[in-house]
C-alpha positions in Angstrom: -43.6 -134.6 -70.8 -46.1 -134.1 -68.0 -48.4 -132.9 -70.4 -48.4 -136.0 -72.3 -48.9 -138.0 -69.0 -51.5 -136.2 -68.0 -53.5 -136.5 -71.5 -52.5 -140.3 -71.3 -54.3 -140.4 -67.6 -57.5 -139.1 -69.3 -58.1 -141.9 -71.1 -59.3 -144.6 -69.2 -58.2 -147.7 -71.0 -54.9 -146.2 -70.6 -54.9 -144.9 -67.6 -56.4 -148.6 -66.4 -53.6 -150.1 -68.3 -51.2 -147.9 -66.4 -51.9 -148.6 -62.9 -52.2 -152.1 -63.3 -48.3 -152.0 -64.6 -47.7 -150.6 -61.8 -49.7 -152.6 -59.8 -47.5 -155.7 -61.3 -43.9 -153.6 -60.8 -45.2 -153.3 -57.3 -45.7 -156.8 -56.7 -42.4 -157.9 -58.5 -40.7 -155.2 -55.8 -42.5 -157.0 -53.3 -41.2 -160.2 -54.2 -37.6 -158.6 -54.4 -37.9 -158.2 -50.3 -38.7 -162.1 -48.9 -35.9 -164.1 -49.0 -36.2 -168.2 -49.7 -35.9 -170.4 -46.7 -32.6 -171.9 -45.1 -30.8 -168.5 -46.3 -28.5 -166.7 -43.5 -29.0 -163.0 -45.2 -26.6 -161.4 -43.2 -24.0 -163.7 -43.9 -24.8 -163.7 -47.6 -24.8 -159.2 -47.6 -21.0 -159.9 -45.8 -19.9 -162.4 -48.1 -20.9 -159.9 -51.0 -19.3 -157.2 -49.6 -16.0 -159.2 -48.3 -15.4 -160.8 -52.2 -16.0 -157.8 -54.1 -18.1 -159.6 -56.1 -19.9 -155.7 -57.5 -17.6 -156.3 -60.3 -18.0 -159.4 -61.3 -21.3 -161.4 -63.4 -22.7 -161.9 -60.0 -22.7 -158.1 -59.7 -24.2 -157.7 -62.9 -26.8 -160.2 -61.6 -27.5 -158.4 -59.0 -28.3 -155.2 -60.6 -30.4 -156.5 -63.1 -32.4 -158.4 -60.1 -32.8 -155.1 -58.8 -30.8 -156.4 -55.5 -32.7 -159.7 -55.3 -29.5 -161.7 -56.1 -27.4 -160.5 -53.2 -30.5 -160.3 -50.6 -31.4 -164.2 -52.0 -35.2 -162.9 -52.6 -37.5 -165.1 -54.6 -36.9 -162.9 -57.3 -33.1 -163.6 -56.9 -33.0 -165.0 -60.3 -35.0 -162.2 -62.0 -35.9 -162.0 -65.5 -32.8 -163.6 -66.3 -33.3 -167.1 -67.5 -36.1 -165.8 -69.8 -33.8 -163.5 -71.5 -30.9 -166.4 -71.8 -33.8 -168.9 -72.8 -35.0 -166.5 -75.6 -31.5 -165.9 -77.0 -30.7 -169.5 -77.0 -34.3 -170.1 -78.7 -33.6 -167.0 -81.7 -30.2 -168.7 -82.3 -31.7 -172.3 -82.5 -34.3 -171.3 -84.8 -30.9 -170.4 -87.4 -29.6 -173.6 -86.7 -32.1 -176.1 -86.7 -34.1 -176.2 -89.6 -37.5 -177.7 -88.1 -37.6 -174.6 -86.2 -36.7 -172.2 -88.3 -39.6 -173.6 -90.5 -42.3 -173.3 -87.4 -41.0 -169.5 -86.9 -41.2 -168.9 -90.7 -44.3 -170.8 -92.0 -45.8 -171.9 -88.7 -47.9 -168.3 -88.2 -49.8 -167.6 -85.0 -50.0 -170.6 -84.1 -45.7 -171.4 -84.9 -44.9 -168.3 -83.0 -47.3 -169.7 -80.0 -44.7 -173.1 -79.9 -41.8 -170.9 -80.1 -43.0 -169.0 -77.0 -43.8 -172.5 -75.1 -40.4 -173.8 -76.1 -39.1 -170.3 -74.9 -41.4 -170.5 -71.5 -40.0 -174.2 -70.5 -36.6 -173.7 -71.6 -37.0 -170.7 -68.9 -37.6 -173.2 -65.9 -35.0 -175.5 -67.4 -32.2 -172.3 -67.4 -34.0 -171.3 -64.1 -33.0 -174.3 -62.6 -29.1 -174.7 -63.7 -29.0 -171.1 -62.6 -30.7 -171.7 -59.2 -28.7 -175.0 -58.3 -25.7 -173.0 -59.0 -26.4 -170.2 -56.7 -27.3 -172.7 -54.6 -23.8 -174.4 -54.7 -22.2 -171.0 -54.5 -24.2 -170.5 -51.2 -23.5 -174.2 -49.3 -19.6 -173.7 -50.0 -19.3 -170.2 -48.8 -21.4 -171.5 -45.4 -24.1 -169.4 -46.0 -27.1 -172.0 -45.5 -28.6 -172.3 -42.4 -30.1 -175.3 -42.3 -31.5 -178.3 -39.2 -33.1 -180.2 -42.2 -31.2 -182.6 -44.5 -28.7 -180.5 -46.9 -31.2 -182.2 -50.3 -33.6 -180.9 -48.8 -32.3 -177.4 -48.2 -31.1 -177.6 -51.5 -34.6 -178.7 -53.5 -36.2 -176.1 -51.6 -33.9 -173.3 -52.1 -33.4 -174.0 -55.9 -37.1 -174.6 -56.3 -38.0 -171.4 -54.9 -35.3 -169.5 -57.3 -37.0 -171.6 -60.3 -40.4 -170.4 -59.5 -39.6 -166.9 -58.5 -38.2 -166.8 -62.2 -41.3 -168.5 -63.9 -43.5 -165.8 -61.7 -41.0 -162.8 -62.9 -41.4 -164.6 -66.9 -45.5 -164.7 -65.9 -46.0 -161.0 -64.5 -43.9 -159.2 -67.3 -46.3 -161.0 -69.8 -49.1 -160.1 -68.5 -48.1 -156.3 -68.9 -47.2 -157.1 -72.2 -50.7 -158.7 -73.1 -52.5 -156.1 -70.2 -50.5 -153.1 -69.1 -48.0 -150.8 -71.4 -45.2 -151.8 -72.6 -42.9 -154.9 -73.1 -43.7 -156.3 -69.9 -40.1 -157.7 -69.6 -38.4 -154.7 -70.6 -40.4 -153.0 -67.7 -39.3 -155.3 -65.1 -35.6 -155.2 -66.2 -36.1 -151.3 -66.2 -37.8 -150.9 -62.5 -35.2 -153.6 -61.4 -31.9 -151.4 -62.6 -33.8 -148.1 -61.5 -34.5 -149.6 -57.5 -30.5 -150.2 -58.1 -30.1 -146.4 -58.1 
């Protein structure tokens, strides 16, 4: 194996695509350690640990976030809309014939729709998904807060939305730049910072 990585390093159009995958894991890490305003952190890490909540979806959530779901990071939400948005988007295109015909017969350019349709039903999961951590937060106490609670609230659930897009945006561009399925590689350094 570290024979093969060092005859991969040789090469420099994969060497270059290699470091700037890791250049983009490191910046999704990054991300994974600044928390979104109005958030008391301590009292969210208590409440976690208090409800037992490891063993629960929320848990799950917060391995694949790589920790970012319990900590409230931007990153909170991880790559997680994008993979419910692109189930929800392979099952519609079974069930509703227009877009079964644009995945079929639409070529390039149908497969470039899908992925739109994909991309916006991201932010539109990212927000259900943000308000409701954000709902989860407000009745357990844990926003902190000398602003009105709406604005708390678009703020916080803004933030998680965008974090997500960002996460959706940086494991494409390894996918088009870097090695890899850019997605697969964020999921992957997410459960492995778990560890």
């Amino acid at each position: 194996m570290l024979q093969t990585f060092r005859n991969a390093w040789r090469i420099e159009e994969l060497r270059k695509k290699i470091l700037f995958t890791l250049l983009i894991v490191l910046l999704y890490r990054l991300g994974n350690a600044v928390p979104v305003p109005f958030v008391d952190t301590k009292a969210l890490a208590d409440y976690f640990q208090a409800s037992g909540l490891q063993n629960t979806i929320l848990g799950l959530f917060n391995v694949m976030s790589g920790g970012a779901f319990s900590m409230a990071t931007i990153f909170a939400l991880s790559i997680q809309p994008y993979i419910n948005a692109s189930i929800i988007i392979q099952l519609l295109c079974i069930a509703i014939p227009a877009l079964e015909r644009l995945s079929k017969e639409g070529g390039e350019e149908g497969k470039k729709k899908i992925a739109a349709i994909t991309r916006y039903s991201t932010v539109g999961i990212g927000l259900l998904q943000g308000y409701g951590y954000y709902v989860l937060m407000s009745r357990n106490g844990i926003i902190v807060s000398e602003a009105p609670a709406v604005w708390a609230a678009i703020v916080i659930v803004m933030t998680f939305t965008a974090g997500s897009a960002l996460v959706m945006w940086l494991g494409e561009q390894i996918t088009e730049f870097g090695i890899g399925n850019g997605i697969s590689m964020i999921l992957f350094a997410s459960i492995i910072s778990r560890l």
